[in-house]
C-alpha positions in Angstrom: 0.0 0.0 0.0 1.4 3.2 -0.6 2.4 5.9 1.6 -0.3 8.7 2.0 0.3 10.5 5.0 3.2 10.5 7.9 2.3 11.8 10.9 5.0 12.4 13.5 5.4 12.8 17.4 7.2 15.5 18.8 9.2 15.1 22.2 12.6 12.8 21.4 11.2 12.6 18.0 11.3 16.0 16.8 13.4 17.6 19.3 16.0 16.3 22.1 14.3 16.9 24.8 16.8 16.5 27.6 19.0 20.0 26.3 18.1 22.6 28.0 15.5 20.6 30.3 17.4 21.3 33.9 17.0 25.3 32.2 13.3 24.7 32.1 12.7 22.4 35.4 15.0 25.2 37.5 13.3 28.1 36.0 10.1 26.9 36.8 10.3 25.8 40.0 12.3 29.3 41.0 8.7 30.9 39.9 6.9 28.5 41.8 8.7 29.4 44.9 8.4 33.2 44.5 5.1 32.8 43.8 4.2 30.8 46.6 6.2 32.7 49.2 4.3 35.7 48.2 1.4 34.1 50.1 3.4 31.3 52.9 6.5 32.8 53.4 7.1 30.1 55.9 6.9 27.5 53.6 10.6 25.7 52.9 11.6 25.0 49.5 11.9 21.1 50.0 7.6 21.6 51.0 7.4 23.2 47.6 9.1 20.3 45.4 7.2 17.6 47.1 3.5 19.6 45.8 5.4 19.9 42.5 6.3 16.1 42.0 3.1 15.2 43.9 1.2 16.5 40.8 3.6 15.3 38.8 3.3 11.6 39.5 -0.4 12.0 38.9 0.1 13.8 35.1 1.6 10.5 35.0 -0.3 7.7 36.0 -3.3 9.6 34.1 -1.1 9.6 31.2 -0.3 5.9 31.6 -3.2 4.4 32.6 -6.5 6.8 31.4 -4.7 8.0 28.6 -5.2 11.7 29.4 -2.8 13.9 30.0 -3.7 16.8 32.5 -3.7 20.4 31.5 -1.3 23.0 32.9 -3.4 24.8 34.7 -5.2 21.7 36.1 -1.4 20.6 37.1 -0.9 23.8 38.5 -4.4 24.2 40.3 -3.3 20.8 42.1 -0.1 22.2 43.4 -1.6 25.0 44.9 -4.0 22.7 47.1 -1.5 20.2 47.7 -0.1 23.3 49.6 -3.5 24.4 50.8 -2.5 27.5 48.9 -5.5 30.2 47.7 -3.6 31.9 44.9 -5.4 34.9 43.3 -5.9 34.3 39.8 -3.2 36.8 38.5 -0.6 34.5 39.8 -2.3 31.1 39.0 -2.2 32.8 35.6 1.5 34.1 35.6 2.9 30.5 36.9 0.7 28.7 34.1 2.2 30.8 31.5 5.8 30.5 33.0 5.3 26.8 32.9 3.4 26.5 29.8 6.4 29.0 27.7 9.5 27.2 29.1 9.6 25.4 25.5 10.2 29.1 24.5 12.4 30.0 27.1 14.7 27.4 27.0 13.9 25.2 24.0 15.0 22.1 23.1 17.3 21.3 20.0 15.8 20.1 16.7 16.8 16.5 15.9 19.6 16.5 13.6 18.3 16.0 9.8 14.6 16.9 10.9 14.3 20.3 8.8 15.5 18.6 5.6 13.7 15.6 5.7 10.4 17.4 6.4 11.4 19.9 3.6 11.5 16.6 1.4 8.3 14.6 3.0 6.0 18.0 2.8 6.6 17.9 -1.5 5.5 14.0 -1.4 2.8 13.3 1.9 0.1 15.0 4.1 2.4 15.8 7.2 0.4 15.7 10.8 1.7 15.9 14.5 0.5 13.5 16.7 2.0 14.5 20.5 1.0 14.4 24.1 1.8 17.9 26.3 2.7 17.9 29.6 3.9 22.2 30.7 3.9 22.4 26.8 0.9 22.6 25.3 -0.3 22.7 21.6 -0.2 26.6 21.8 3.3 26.7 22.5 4.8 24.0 20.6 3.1 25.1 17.2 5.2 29.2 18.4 7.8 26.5 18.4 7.3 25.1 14.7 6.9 28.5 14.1 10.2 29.9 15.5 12.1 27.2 13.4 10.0 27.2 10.1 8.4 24.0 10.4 4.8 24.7 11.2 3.6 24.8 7.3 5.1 21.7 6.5 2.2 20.5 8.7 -1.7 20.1 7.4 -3.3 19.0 10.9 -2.1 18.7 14.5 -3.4 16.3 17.1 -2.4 17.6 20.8 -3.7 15.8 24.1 -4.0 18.9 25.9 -6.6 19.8 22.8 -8.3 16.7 22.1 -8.8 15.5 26.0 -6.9 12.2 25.2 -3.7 10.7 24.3 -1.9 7.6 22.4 -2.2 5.3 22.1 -5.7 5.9 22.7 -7.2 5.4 19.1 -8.8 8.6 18.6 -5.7 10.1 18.3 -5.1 8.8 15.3 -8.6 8.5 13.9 -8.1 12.3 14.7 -5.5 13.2 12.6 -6.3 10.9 9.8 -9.7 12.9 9.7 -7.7 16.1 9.2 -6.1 14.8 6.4 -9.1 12.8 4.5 -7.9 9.8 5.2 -8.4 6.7 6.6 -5.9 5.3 9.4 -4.5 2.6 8.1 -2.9 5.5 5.4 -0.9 6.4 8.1 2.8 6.2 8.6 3.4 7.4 11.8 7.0 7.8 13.6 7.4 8.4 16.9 9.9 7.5 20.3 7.6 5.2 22.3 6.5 1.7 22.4 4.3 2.1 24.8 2.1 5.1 22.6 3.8 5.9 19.5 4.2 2.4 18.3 1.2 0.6 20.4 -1.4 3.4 19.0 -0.4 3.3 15.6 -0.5 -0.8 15.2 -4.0 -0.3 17.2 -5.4 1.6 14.5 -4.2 -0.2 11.4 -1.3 1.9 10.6 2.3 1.4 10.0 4.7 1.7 13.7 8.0 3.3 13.0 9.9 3.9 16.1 12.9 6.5 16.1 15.4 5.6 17.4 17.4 8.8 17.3 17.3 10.1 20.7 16.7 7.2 23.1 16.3 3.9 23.2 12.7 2.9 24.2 12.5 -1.1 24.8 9.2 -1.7 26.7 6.2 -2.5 24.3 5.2 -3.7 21.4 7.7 -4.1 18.4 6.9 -1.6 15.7 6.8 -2.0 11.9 10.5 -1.0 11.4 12.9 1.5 13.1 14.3 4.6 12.0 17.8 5.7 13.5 17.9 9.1 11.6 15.6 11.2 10.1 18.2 10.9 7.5 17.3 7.3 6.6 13.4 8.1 6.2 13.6 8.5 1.7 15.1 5.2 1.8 12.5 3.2 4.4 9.4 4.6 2.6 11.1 3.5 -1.1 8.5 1.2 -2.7 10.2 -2.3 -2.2 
């Protein structure tokens, strides 16, 4: 069957996510504590990490096991009540945003060979992102594309912070191939993670490709074939 449509994740498939991550973790929980010292000056910093990863670890098991990924501001909203914190909305806002823009702040670095090969797969296929957000939501990641002059390579973008769920939860991709008048199994869709990427895709009908190019993920299902760079994508989708 021929290739129709590739649709791609974004976090250790698009970008490296681990460069410039301790910039965005640091930054964000230095916000946190000013903001929350403006209210419980007696509360010590150590107080204010355990709220943090509190929430954190349950963005997590929502992510793993309902396949929904919290918002930022329901993430944030929790960390004010694990410290039994009434924050007037002006900061709730203010930390949201400093979460929510730490893509921008301190970015990430594109995945080597990612502008070219999009350049080449946007003359030849429907391009769609398919990503769960955690801080970052949809907003801020397509200023991302944006900043880097991806975003009109794409034709449709599926974000869980948007759509209420996340891979591998089928809609996802029933989603995106919607956008792009197509049917799922006309997906080719590459992404980092067994446990979503590849698991979603082969749920749906459509051909797995797990990148390899970041990290290697080994807990799920096997995927259709693996890509080690985006260098290498011309040659994997070459008609046999």
């Amino acid at each position: 069957m021929p290739v129709r449509a590739l649709t791609i994740d974004f976090w250790n498939t698009m970008v490296v996510a681990h460069v410039n991550g301790e910039r965005r973790r640091t930054e964000r929980f230095a916000h946190l504590v000013r903001t929350v010292r403006r209210h419980r000056p007696d509360l010590e910093e150590p107080a204010i990490q355990a709220a943090l990863q509190r929430a954190i670890d349950r963005f997590d098991a929502s992510w793993r096991h309902r396949h929904v990924t919290p918002t930022t501001p329901e993430i944030v909203a929790g960390i004010w009540r694990e410290l039994d914190l009434q924050v007037p909305e002006d900061d709730h806002v203010g930390t949201v945003r400093v979460f929510e823009e730490g893509l921008l702040a301190a970015p990430p670095a594109l995945v080597d060979g990612l502008a070219e090969t999009l350049a080449w797969a946007a003359g030849r296929y429907r391009l769609a992102i398919i990503s769960d957000t955690m801080f970052s939501p949809g907003r801020v990641i397509r200023q991302w594309l944006d900043r880097h002059g991806l975003l009109p390579y794409f034709d449709a973008f599926v974000f869980s912070d948007e759509t209420g769920f996340s891979k591998p939860d089928a809609r996802a991709f029933e989603q995106a191939a919607a956008a792009l008048s197509l049917s799922p199994t006309d997906l080719v869709h590459i992404g980092d993670l067994r446990r979503t990427d590849v698991r979603g895709a082969r749920g749906v009908g459509a051909r797995a490709v797990l990148f390899t190019g970041v990290h290697q993920d080994d807990d799920g299902p096997e995927p259709d074939t693996v890509l080690p760079r985006w260098q290498d994508l011309p040659a994997l989708l070459r008609p046999a």
